[in-house]
C-alpha positions in Angstrom: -5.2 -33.5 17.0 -8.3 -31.6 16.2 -9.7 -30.8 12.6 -8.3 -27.5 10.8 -11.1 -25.0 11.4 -12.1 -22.9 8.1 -14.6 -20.2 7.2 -18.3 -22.0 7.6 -20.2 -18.7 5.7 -19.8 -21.0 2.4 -21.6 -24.4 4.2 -24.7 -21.8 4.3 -25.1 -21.4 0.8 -27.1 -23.3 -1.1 -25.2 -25.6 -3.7 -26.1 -24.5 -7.4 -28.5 -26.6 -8.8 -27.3 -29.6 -11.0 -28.9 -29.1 -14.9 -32.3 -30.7 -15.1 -31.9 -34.8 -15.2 -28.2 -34.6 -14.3 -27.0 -36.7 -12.0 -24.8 -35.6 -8.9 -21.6 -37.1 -9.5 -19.7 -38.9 -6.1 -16.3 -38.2 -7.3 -17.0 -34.5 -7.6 -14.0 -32.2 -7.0 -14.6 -31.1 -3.5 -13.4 -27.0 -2.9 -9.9 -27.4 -1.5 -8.9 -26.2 2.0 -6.9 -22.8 2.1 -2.9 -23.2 1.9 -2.3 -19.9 2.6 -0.5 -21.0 5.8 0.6 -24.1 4.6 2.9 -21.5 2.0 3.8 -19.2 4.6 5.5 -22.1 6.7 6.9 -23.3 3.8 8.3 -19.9 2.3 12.2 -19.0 3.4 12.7 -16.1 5.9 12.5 -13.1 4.0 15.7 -11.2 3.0 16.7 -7.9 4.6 15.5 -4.8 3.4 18.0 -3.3 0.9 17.3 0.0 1.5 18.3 0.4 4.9 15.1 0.1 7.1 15.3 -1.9 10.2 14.0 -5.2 10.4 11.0 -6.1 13.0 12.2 -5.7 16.3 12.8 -8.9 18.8 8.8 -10.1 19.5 7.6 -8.5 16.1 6.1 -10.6 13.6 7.3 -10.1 10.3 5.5 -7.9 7.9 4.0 -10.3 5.2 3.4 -12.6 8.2 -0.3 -13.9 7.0 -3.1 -13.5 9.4 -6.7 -14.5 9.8 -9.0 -11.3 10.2 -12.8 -10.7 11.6 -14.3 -9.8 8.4 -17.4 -10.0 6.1 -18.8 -9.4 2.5 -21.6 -6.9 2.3 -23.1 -5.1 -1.0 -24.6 -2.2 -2.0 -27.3 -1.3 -5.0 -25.1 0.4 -7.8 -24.7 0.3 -11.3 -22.3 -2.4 -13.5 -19.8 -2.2 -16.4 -22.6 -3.0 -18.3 -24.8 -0.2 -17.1 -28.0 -1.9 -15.8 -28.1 -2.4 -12.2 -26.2 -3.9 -9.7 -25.1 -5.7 -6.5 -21.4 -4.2 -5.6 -19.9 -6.6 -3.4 -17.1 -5.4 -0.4 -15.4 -6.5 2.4 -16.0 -5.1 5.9 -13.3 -5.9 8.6 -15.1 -6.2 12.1 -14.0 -3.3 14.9 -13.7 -4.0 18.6 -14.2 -1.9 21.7 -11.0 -2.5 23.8 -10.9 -0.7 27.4 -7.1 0.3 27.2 -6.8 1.2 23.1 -10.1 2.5 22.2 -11.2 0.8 18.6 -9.0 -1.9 17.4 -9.0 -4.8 14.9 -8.4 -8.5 15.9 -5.4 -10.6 13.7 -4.9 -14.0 14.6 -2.3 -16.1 13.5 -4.3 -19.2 12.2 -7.8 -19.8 12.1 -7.8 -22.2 15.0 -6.7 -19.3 17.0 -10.1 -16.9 15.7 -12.6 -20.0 16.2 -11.1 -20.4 19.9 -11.4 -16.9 20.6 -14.3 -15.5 18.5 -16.1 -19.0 18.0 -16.5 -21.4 14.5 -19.5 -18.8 13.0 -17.2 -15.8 12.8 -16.6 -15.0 9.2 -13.0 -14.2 8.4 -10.3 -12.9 5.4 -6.7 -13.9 5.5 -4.2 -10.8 4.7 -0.4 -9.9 5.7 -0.2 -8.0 9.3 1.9 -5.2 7.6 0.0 -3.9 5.4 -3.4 -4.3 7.5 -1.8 -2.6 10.7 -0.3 0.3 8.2 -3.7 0.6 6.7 -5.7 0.3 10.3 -3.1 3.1 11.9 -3.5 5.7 9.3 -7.4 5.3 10.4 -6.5 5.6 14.4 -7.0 2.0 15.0 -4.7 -0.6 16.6 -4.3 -4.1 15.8 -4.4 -6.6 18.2 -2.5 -9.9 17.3 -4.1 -13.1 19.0 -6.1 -11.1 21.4 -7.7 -12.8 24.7 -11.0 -12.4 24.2 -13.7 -13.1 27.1 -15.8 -16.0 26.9 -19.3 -15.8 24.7 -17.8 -12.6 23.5 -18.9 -13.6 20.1 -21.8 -11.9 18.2 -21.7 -14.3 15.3 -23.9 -17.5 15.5 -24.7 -20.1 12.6 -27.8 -18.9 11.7 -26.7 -15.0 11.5 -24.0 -17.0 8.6 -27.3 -18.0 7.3 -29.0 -15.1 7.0 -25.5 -13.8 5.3 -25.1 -15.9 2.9 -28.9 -15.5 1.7 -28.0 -11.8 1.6 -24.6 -11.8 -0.2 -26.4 -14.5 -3.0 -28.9 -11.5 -3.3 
């Protein structure tokens, strides 16, 4: 059995520095691993809408299923609450070209499912596959749920993380 795979843009940033003549402590808190799917395995089958909409159809995932999403934070120069200025931090979800559907977004069911496709350096989000493909439609983009993508079709390598993460600690 192989090791969960997880986001790597954090192992590119540089750890804050400890207070001068601290002493790094061994038994640390470490950052915890995500249990977003752990939850969603664990979470009962939804109940039926009450207000007479159809369920998902047979081969549908449900609509809060949770998914893994080509994504990553960017910033722009702006102003804060505070009114001196500012880094404003987003999120940008990655677009494809796909031959048959035009633009689409990629969803994959767990994040060994985007490192096998998209490789371990793509940066990712989790969200539900409702709300993502209502939001993506309204735009005129499709979403593609575990997609086969070709080999080496990924852009993102671990020193483009790098050079992220220097930019988003900007």
């Amino acid at each position: 059995m192989t090791a969960p795979i997880r986001s790597r843009l954090l192992d590119f940033v540089e750890p804050e520095p400890e207070p001068p003549g601290a002493e790094p402590s061994e038994d640390a808190p470490r950052p915890r691993r995500s249990a977003l799917l752990d939850l969603a395995g664990s979470a009962p089958a939804p109940p039926p809408a009450d207000d007479g909409r159809p369920g998902p159809r047979p081969g549908v995932p449900p609509y809060h299923t949770p998914v893994c999403v080509p994504a990553h934070p960017r910033s722009v120069a702006g102003t804060g609450s505070d009114g001196r200025p500012a880094r404003l931090p987003f999120i940008v979800l990655e677009l494809f070209a796909h031959s048959a559907h035009g633009t689409v977004a990629f969803a994959f069911t767990s994040p060994a499912r985007l490192a096998a496709a998209l490789g371990e350096a793509q940066p990712w989000v989790a969200g539900s596959l409702g709300p993502l493909a209502e939001e993506l439609d309204g735009r005129g983009v499709r979403v593609l749920l575990d997609p086969r993508v070709a080999p080496g079709a990924s852009d993102w390598r671990p020193e483009d993380l790098a050079a992220l993460a220097q930019e988003v600690r900007r």
